[in-house]
N, C-alpha and C positions, 0 to 999 in steps of 0.2 A: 514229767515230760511225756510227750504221747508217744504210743508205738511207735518206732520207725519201720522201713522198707532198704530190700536190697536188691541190683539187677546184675544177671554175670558177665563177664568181659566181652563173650562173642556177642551178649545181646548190645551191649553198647556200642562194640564194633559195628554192629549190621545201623544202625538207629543212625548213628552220625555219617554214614553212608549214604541212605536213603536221603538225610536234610540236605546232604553237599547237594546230592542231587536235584532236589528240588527246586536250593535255591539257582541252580544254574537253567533250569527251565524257566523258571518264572522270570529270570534277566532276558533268556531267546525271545520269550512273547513279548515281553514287553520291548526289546528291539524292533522285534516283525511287526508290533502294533505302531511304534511310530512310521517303520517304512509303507505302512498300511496307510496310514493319516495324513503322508504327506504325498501318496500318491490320491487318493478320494479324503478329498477333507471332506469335513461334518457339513451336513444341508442344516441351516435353521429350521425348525417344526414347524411348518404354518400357523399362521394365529388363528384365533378362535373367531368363528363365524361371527360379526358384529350386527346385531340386530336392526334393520333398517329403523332412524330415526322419523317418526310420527310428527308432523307439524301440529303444534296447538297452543302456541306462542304468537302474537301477529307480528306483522311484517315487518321490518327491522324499519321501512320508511313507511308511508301514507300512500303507499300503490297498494293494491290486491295481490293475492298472492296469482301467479300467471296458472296454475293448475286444475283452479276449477271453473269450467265453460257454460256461461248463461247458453240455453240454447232459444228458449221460450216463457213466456209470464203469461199469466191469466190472472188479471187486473182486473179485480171489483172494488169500486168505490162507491160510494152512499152517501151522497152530500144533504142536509141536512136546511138549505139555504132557501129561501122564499125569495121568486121572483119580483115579488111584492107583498107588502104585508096586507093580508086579504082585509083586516079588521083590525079593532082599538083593542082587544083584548088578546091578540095572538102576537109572541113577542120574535122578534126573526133572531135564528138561531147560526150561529159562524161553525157549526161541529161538523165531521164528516169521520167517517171511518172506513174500513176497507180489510183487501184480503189480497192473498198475492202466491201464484203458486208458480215457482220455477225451475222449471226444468234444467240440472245440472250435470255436465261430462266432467266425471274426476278421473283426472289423468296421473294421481298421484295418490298412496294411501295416505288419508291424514285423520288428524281427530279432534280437528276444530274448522267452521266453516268462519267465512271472515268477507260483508258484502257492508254496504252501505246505508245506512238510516240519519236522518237529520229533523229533530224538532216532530218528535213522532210519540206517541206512548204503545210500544208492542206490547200487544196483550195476551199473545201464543205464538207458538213455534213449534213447527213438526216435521220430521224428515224422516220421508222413504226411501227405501229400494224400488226403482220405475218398472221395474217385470214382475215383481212377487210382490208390489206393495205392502214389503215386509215393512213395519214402525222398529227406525230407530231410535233408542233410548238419548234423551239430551240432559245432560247433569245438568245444564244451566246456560245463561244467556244473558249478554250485558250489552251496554251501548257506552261506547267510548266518549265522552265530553269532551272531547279537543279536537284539533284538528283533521284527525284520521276521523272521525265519523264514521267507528267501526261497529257493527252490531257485531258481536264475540258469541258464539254458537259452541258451548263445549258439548261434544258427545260422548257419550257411554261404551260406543262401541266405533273403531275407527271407520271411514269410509274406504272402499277399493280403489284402486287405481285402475288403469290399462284402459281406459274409456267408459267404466262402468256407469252407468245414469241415475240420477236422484233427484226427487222431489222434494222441495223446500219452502212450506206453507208458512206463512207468518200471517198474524191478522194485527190492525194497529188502529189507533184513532188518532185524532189531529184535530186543530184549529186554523178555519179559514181568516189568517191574519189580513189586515189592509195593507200589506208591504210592497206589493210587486214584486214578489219573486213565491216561486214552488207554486204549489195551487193557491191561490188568493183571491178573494174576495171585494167588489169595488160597486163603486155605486156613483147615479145618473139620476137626472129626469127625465120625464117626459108631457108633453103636455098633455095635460086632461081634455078630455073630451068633452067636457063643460066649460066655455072660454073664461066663463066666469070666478072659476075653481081655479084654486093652486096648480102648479103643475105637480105630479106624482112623483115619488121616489121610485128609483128602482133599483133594483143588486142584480150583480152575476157573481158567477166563479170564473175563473182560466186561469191562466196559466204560462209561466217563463220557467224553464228550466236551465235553460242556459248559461252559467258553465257545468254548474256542479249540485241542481237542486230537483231531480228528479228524488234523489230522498226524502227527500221533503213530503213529496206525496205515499211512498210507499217503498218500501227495501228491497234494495237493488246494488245491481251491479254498476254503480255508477262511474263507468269509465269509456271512454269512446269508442277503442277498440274492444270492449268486450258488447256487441251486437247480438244481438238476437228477435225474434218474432216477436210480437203485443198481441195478445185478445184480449180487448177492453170493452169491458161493461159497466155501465153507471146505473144508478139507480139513483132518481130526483124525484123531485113534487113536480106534481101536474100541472101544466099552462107553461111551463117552461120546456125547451130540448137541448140535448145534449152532442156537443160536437167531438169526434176526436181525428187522430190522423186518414183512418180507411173510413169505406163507407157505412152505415145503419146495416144490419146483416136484418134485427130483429127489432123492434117495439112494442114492448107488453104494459099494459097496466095489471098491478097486482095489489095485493093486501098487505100491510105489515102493521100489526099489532092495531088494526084496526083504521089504520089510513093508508090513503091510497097511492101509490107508488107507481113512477114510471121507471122500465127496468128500460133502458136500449145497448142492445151487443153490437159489436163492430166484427168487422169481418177481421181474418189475422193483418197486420201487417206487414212489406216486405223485414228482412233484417235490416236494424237499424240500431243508431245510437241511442241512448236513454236519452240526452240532452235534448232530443230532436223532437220525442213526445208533447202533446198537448191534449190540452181540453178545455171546452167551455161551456157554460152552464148556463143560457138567458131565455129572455124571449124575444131576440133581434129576429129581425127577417134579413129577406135575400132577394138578390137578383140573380138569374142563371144566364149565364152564355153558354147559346146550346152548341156542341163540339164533340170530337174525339173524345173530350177530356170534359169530362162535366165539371164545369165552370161558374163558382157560386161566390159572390161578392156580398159578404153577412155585416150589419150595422143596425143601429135603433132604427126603431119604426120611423121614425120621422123624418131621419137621413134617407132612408130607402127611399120613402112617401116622395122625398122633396129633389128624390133625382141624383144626391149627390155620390150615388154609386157607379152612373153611369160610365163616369169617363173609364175608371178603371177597367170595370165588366167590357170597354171598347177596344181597349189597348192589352191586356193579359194575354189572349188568347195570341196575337198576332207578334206578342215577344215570348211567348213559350214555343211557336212553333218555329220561329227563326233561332233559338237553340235549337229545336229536336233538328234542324234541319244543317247547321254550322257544325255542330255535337254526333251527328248520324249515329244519335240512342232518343229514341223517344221517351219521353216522358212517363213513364213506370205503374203510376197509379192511376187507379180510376175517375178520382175526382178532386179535384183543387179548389178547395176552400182558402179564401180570402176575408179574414174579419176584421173592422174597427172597431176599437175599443177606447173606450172611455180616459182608461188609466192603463200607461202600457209604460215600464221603463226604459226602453229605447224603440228607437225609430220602427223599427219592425225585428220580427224574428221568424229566421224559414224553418219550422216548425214542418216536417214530408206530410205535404196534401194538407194541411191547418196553418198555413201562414196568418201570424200576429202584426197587426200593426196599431200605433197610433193611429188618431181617428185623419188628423192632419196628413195621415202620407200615403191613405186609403183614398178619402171621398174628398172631392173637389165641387162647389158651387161655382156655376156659373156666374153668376149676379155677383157673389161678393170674392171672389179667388182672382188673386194675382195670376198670368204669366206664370210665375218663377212655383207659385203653390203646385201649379198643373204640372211644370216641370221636373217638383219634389216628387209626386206622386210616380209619373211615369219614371224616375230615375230609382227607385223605392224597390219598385215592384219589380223593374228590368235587375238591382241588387239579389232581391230575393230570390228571385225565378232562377237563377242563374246558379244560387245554391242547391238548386234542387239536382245538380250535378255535381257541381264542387261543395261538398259538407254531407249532404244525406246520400248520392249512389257512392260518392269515393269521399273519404271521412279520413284526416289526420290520424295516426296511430295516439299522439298524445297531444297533448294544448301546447305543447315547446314550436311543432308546425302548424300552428294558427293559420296562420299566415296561407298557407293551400287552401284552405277555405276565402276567407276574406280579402284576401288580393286577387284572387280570381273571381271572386264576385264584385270584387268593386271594379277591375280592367275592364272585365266582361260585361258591365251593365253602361259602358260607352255605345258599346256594338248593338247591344240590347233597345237605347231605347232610341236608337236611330229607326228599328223598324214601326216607331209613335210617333216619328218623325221629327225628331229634336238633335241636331247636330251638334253634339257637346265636345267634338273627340279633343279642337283647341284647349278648352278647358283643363283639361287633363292637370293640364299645367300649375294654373292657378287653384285647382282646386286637391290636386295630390303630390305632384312631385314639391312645391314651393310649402306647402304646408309642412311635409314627412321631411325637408329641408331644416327648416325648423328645429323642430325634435331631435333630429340625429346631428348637430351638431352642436349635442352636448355627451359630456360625458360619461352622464349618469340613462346615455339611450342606452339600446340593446339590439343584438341583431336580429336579422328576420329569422334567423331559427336558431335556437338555444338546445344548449343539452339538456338531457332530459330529466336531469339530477337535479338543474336550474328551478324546474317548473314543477312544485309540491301543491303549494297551499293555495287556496278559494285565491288570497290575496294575490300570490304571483299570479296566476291564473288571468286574475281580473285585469290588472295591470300590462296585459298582451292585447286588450282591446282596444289600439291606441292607434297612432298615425305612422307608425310604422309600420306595423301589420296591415295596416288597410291600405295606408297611401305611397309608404315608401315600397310595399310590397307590389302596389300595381303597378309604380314606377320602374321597378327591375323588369316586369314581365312586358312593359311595354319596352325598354331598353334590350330586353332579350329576343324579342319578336324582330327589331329591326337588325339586329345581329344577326339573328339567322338567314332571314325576311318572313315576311307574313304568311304564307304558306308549308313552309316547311314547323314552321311554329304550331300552326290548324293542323296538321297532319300528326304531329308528335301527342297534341292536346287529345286529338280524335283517336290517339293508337292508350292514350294516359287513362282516358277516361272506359274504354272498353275491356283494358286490360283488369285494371283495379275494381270493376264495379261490384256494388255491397262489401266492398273491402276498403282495409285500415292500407293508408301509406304514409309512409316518411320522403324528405325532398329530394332525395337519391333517385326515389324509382320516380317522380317527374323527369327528374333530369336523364335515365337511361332511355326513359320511352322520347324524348327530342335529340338523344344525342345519333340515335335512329337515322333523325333526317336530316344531318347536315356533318359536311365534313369539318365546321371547325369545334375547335374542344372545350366540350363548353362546363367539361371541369374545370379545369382551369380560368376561364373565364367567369365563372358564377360564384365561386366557393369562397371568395372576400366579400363578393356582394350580398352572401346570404347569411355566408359564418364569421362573419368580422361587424363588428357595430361600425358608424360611423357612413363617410363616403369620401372623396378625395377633390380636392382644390389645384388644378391643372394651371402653371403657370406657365405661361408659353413669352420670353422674351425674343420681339420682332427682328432686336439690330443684331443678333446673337445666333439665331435658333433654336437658344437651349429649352429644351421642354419638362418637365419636371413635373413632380407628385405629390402632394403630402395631404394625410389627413385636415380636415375642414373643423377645426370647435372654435365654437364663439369664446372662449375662455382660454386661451392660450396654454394648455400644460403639453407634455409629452403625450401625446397618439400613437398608436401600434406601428408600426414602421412596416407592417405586409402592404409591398404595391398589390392595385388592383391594377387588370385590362380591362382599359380604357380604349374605345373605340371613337376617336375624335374624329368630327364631321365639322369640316368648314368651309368658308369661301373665303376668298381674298377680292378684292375691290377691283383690280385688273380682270378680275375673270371668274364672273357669278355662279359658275358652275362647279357642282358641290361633289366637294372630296371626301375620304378616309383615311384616316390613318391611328394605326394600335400602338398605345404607351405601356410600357409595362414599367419599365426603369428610364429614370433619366435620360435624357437624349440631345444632341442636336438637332436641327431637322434642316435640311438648307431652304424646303420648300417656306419655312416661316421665317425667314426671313425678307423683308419687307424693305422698300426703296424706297426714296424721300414723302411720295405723294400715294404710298399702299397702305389700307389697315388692313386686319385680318380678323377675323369672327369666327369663332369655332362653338361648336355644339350646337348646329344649325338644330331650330323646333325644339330645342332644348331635348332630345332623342337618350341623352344621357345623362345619369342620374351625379353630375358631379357638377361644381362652379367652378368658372376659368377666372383666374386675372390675368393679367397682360402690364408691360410696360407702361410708364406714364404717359408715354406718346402716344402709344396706339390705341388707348383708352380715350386721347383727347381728340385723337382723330374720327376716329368712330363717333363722338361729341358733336361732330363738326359734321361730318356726315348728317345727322339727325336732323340739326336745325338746317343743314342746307335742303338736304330730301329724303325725309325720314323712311319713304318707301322702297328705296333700297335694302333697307334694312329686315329681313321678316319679319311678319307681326307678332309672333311667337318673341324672336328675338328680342324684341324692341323691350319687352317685359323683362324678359329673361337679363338683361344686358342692366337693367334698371333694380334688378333683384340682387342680384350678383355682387353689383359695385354697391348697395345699401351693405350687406353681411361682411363682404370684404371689410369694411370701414367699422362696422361693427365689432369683428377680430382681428380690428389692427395692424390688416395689412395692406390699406388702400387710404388715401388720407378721405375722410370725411365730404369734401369740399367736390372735387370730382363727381363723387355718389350723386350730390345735391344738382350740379350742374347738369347731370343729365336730365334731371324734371324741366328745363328750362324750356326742351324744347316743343311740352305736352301742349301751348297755347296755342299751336298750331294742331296737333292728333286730334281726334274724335274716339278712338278706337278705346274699346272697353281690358281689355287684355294691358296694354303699358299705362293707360287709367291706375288698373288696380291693384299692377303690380307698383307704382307710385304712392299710391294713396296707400297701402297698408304697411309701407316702411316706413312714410311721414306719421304716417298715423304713431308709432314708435317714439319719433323724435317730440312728439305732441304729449305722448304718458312720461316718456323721461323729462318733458322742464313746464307741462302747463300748469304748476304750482309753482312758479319761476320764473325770472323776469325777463326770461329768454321767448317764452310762450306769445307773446307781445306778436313782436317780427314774424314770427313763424307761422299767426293765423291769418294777416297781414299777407305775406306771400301766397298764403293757401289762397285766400280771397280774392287774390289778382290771379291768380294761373286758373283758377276756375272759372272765372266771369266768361270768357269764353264758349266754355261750355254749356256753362247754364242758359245763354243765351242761346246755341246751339237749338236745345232743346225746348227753349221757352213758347216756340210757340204751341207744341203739344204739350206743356206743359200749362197753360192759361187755359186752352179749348179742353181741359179735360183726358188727352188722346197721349196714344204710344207711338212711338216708333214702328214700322217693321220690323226690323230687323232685331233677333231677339239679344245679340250681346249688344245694341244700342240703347234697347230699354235697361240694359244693368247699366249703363253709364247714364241715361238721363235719372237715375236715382242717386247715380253716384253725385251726379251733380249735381244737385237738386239738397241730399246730406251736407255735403261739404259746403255749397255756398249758404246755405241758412244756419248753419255751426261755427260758421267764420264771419256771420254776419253782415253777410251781400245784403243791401235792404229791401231792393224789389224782391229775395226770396223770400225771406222773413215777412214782406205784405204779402205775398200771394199764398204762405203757410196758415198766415193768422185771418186770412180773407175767407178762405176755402172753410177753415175750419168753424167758424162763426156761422158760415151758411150749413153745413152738419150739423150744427149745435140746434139750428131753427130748423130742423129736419128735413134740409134738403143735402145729400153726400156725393158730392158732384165731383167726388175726388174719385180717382182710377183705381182700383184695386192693386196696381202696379205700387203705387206710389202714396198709398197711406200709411205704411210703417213710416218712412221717411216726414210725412207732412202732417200727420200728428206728433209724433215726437219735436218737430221742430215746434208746434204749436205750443206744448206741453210746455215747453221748455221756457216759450215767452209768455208764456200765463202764467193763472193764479191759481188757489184756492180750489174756486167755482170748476174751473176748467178739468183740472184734478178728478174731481167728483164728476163729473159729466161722463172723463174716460170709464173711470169705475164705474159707472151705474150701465154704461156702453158694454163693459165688456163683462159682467154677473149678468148683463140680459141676451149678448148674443151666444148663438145657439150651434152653429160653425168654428169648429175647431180652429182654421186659419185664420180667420176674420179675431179669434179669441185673443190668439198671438199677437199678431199687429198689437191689439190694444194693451197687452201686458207689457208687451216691449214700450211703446208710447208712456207707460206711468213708470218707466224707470227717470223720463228724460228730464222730471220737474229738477228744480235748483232749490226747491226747501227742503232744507236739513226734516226736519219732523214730520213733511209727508213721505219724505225716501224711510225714516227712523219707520213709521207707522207700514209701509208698505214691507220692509225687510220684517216685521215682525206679522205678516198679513203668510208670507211663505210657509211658516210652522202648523198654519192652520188649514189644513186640506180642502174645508168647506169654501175657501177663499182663492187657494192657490193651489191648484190639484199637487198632488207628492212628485208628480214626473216632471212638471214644471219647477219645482224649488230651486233645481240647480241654477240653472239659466235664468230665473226673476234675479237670485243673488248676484248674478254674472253681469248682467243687465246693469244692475244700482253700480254695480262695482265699475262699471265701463263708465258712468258719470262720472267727473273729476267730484262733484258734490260728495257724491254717492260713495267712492272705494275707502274712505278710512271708514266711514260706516258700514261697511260690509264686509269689510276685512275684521273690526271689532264682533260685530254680530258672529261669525264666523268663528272667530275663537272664543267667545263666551259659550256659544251653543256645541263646540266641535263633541262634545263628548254626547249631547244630547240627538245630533245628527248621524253620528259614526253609528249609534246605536241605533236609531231607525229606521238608518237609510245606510246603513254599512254593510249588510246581509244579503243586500239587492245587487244587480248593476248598476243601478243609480251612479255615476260617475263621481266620485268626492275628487279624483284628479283632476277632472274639469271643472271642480268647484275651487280647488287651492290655486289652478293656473288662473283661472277667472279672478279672484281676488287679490292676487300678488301681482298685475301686468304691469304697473307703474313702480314697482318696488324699484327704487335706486338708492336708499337710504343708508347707513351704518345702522341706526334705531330698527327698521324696516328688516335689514338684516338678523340681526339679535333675535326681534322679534318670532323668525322663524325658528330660526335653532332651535330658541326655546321650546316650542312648541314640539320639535321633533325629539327634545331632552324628553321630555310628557310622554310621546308614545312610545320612545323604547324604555320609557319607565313602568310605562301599563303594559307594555311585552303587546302593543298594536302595532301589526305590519297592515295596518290600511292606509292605501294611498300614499306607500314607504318611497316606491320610487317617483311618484308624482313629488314626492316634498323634495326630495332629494334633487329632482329638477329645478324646481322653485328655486331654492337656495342658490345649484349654481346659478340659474340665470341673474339674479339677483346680483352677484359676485361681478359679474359680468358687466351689469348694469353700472354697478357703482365705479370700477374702474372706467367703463369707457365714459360717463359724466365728467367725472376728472379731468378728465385727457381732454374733451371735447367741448367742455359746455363754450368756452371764451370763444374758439374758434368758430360752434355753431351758431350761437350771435352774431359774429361780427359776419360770417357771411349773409345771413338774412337781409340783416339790415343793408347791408350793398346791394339787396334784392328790390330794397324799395325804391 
């Protein structure tokens, strides 16, 4: 065992002394520590500094990230395109490439830049610091293939935040496609200057960017609210010039690799949206109108030559400055360029200081242009000019409020082109509110401004360029103006437009800068009209006075149940003078109540964007009214009254037979306004049965209620001549259509008269009235006749004149020359790309012609979507155009199917146009059911 130890008693004593001791202190502290803890309890340690998160991820949607600010680009492009091919051995080349440097405020450190490129090949990328043009390091750089059209920029080293500034060069190449859209490539003739010689080809470049295809040209920030400067410089082959937004700064010829080059700089331009950019590449001329505002109306040599710039060059000047003068902001830039072009995908584009147009809605001939051509032009330009305040000084923050742009260009070019002196404002009616009618009384519309979460891709985007945006939007602002009045309306616009200019707005700050000038509130008055789809159907019962609300669809399902304020204007038959009164909810009203021998009519000028029905009686009274003296009734009215009771019956809540009765009493009217708001609801009843043995009666009635008129008009119709009065000339065509379509037979001999003397080269027909009197001819000819059109319209040279005749060879009745001509569309040398939609629309509007172009249409869709699905090209207006007469079950099927097909391809093109089609379709076929027996049997009590 190991040594042991011994200790003596005192030392034991003292030892177990000391531990008592201890352990009685260490029980005190540990008392004192809890009375310690629970008077100051424990703080948690703060956490650990968390290192600011680096963005270099993209953006969780297909927006930009909001923290770095284009301020400025310096834009060089090199198009690589021949005016003309000089010789037999030089081959014209479609290439172009370019460089782009722009100036960036980062408000945020990050370490990924994140901008837009589409259909591009980048071929470098470099980024500085803008004071020390220190070079930051870039690990690398991608381009996203879908939707987001991201070019992905990773750097080496992150960028600063706090407003720090950077430089962001990329250089890229591309292909000038023939598509219509981004910068593109198109081609013309011209006549040679040897009568004997062919005429020559020619090419340009330009340019649509509009919605989302300024990537296309070069990498960019392509979103509306992110604005910023342009200095653009091109560089092209010689004999051509080059156009862009600002004026020429500089013009150089120089040398590159041994050929010779025209380099021309632009001066900066103000801030603006990329959309808005343009450019053209030709060797058009010009006409100037000398002004304030240097004033240049650019087309082919030959158009120039032959005058047909003039009218425009006469009228631009004099509707720019009755904005700058209604607007109290002048007009911005130095010079306002105006082009036609050959090939352009919509009617025009306001493009700041480079407006785009087709050639049809630019240059007008005297010799061969309608009336109504001269009209288009001057209503075009009063459109465009009008943007040049609404879209380029004050510009939507995003494409959700479209509608600020194009409602306010399309209201505003009523005022506009009154000072060319064209009094369109009746109009209004028939040509926006009854249209935008339409559309939003389905389900599958949308309202005038959506959320912003709503609106991502190209496709929704594209799908905002519709009759809502344009016509139902100008219809609220024309409803909004007599709400307030027209003054205080001009004064809110004039406070709108000054406050916001070179800036992004949403439809709130319109609405603070008018609610400025009037005391009622016009939140609450607007905010179902802007933020709710749809509009509301006002029923006002006479013997009762109860007045009521409800949503307006041709389709009968549940509609949102938010009332809108409704501002009812009417008169009563006792006493012509015209009232007000505001609906919000249900009501009675004792003033509408009505005594044995009263009717009542509300929404006098049709002022408000809603339909009334009314009781059975005071709908047959107002009947009675009409054919007794229809002038009591407004003109506006008369249409409105005729529109109304068509849709009602349409949605089932008016019987059919009424609707019809009110045409009875058109054989007395002359007036073009309850004409055509007649004839385009019959025309309905004509697609739903004239495969049908109800069609009989129906053209039969047409033929008597027009005879009247035709003769009306017959004598300026025989001698060649027009009318005065310019909505009289729309009804001697209207009638003039209808009685040679329904087979009046003096029209039919004075269509087939006229046109035989045309054939023998004399065209003694009126420019008014040759869409109407060739197609009637077309329609009662042959073969020969056919081929006459065609060789007519491959040799004229006038864009309008071109139309007439492409419309005219839809109207044959042979299957295999309509087969030959819908297959004539796919071929550009035949049917220019911008035309396709409307030749198909055309055949499809023939009763011949729609199952053939509905079939064509879906055999081709995949080869169309792809060509023409990248553009604005309208494929909506091509599915609306071929499904009008759909009332089938087969007809039905048939669509769905087709829409099974794109959400199987994952294509959202023309998702909510299909979706239209369908309901309407839906719609069609119930109310056939319902109606066909009853619209027979009153026809035939017609004869």
């Amino acid at each position: 065992m190991a040594k042991g130890s011994c200790i003596s008693k005192a030392v034991a004593v003292s030892i177990g002394v000391i531990t008592v001791s201890s352990v009685g202190g260490l029980v005190l502290m540990a008392v004192m520590f809890q009375i310690q803890i629970s008077d100051n309890p424990p703080v948690k340690p703060p956490d650990p500094t968390k290192r600011p998160i680096i963005p270099t991820d993209p953006p969780s949607n297909i927006r930009l990230f909001d923290y770095l600010i284009p301020e400025n680009y310096k834009v060089s492009l090199q198009t690589y395109l021949y005016g003309a091919i000089p010789n037999n051995y030089t081959e014209q080349s479609f290439f172009f490439k370019g460089s782009s440097t722009v100036r960036l405020k980062s408000m945020k450190e990050s370490g990924a830049i994140y901008l837009h490129v589409h259909n591009l090949n980048v071929t470098n990328v470099e980024v500085r610091k803008s004071d020390s043009n220190e070079k930051l390091s870039v690990k690398g750089y991608k381009i996203h293939y879908n939707e987001s059209n991201f070019l992905e920029i990773q750097l080496g080293r992150k960028l600063s935040g706090n407003g720090t500034y950077y430089d962001l060069f990329t250089a890229f190449e591309g292909e000038l496609f023939e598509d219509l859209s981004g910068l593109y490539a198109s081609r013309y003739t011209e006549p040679n200057e040897d009568e004997d010689e062919e005429d020559e080809e020619r090419f340009l470049a330009t340019s649509l960017l509009q919605p989302t295809d300024a990537r296309r040209v070069f990498p960019c920030f392509d979103e509306p609210a992110l604005k910023a400067v342009f200095e653009i410089t091109i560089i092209h082959r010689p004999g051509i010039h080059a156009l862009s937004n600002e004026d020429k700064e500089e013009e150089d010829t120089i040398q590159i690799d041994g050929e010779d080059w025209v380099v021309t700089k632009f001066y900066p331009t103000p801030i603006m949206s990329t959309y808005l950019l343009a450019f053209t590449i030709s060797d058009f001329e010009y006409k100037t109108v000398p002004s304030r505002t240097n004033i240049n109306i650019y087309a082919r040599k030959e158009a120039i030559k032959a005058g047909h710039a003039d009218y425009a060059a006469e009228i631009t000047h004099d509707i720019l400055t009755h904005y700058e003068k209604i607007f109290e902001l002048n007009y911005p830039l130095k010079k306002l360029d105006q082009i036609a072009l050959p090939d352009f995908g919509v009617g025009a584009m306001e493009n700041w200081g480079l407006i785009s147009y087709q050639e049809s809605g630019l240059l007008y001939d005297e010799d061969t242009g309608s009336t109504f051509d001269k009209e288009w032009v001057a209503t075009l330009i009063a459109h465009e000019l009008a943007h040049q305040w609404f879209g380029n000084l004050v510009t939507m923050s995003w494409w959700n409020d479209l509608w600020l742009n194009e409602a306010f260009a399309t209201y505003m070019s009523y005022t506009g082109v009154e000072k060319a002196g064209w009094d369109l404002k009746d109009l209004i009616v028939l040509r926006e509110i009854q249209s935008a009618f339409h559309v939003d009384s389905l389900n599958s519309s949308h309202p005038l401004s959506l959320h912003e979460n709503d609106v991502q891709t190209f496709s929704e985007i594209i799908e905002l360029f519709d009759d809502i945006t344009y016509s139902k939007g100008a219809a609220v602002l024309r409803m909004l103006s007599a709400f307030m009045d027209e003054e205080a309306f001009m004064k809110g616009i004039k406070t709108y437009l000054k406050k916001f200019q070179y800036n992004n707005t949403v439809y709130k700050d319109l609405l603070d800068c008018l609610q400025k000038e009037t005391i009622q509130n016009l939140e609450a008055f607007m905010s179902t009209w802007v933020e709710q789809v749809g509009y509301p159907v006002i029923t006002i019962i006479t013997q009762t006075g109860e007045t009521s609300q409800e949503q307006f669809l041709l389709k009968q399902e549940a509609g949102h149940d938010i009332p809108w304020q409704v501002q009812i204007i009417y008169i009563k038959s006792n006493n012509l003078d015209v009232k007000t009164d505001l609906l919000i909810q249900k009501v009675k009203r004792q003033h509408f109540i009505l005594s044995k021998d009263q009717w009542l009519l509300a929404n006098i000028n049709c002022t408000g964007f809603y339909r009334v029905n009314y009781d059975e009686e005071n709908w047959n009274k107002l009947q009675m009214q009409l054919e007794r003296n229809y002038n009591v009734i407004p003109l506006i009215n008369r249409g409105q009254l005729i529109d109304d009771a068509f849709n009602l019956a349409r949605a089932h809540r008016l019987n059919v037979t009424i609707a019809l009765s009110l045409t009875k009493y058109l054989v007395n009217d002359t007036e073009y306004i309850p004409w055509e708001s007649a004839l385009k609801n019959l025309e309905h009843f004509v697609l739903m049965f004239d495969r049908s043995e109800v069609y009989g009666p129906i053209s039969k009635y047409l033929r008597k209620q027009v005879t009247g008129l035709y003769e009306y008009f017959e004598e300026y119709t025989n001698n060649g001549t027009i009318p005065e009065k310019h909505t009289d000339q729309y009804n001697q065509v209207n009638a003039i259509s209808v009685a040679c379509s329904n087979g009046l037979p003096q029209c039919i001999t004075m269509a087939t008269s006229l046109f035989e003397d045309y054939k023998n080269g004399t065209n003694m027909i009126h420019p008014n009235l040759r869409r109407a009197i060739y197609c009637s001819a077309i329609a009662a000819g042959d073969e020969d006749d056919w081929e006459f059109v065609w060789n007519e319209y491959q040799r004229a040279t006038v864009a309008a004149e071109k139309d007439k005749l492409r419309y005219a060879l839809s109207c044959t009745k042979e299957i295999w020359l309509l087969n030959r001509y819908l297959e004539y569309t796919l071929d550009p040398s035949k049917i220019r790309k911008m035309d396709m939609v409307s030749t198909i629309n055309y055949i499809a509007k023939n009763v011949a012609g729609q199952p053939l172009a509905w079939d064509f249409v879906r055999d081709k869709w995949s080869y169309i979507t792809q060509e023409y699905g990248a553009g604005i090209v309208s494929l909506g207006s091509l599915l609306d155009g071929v499904t009008q007469r759909f009332s089938r079950d087969v007809e039905l099927e048939e669509l769905k199917q087709l829409q099974r097909e794109q959400d199987k391809d994952d294509q959202g093109l023309a998702a909510r146009a299909l979706e239209q089609v369908i309901e309407r379709t839906e719609a069609n076929i119930q109310w056939v059911k319902e109606n066909k027996d009853i619209v027979k049997e009153w026809f035939n009590g017609e004869l």
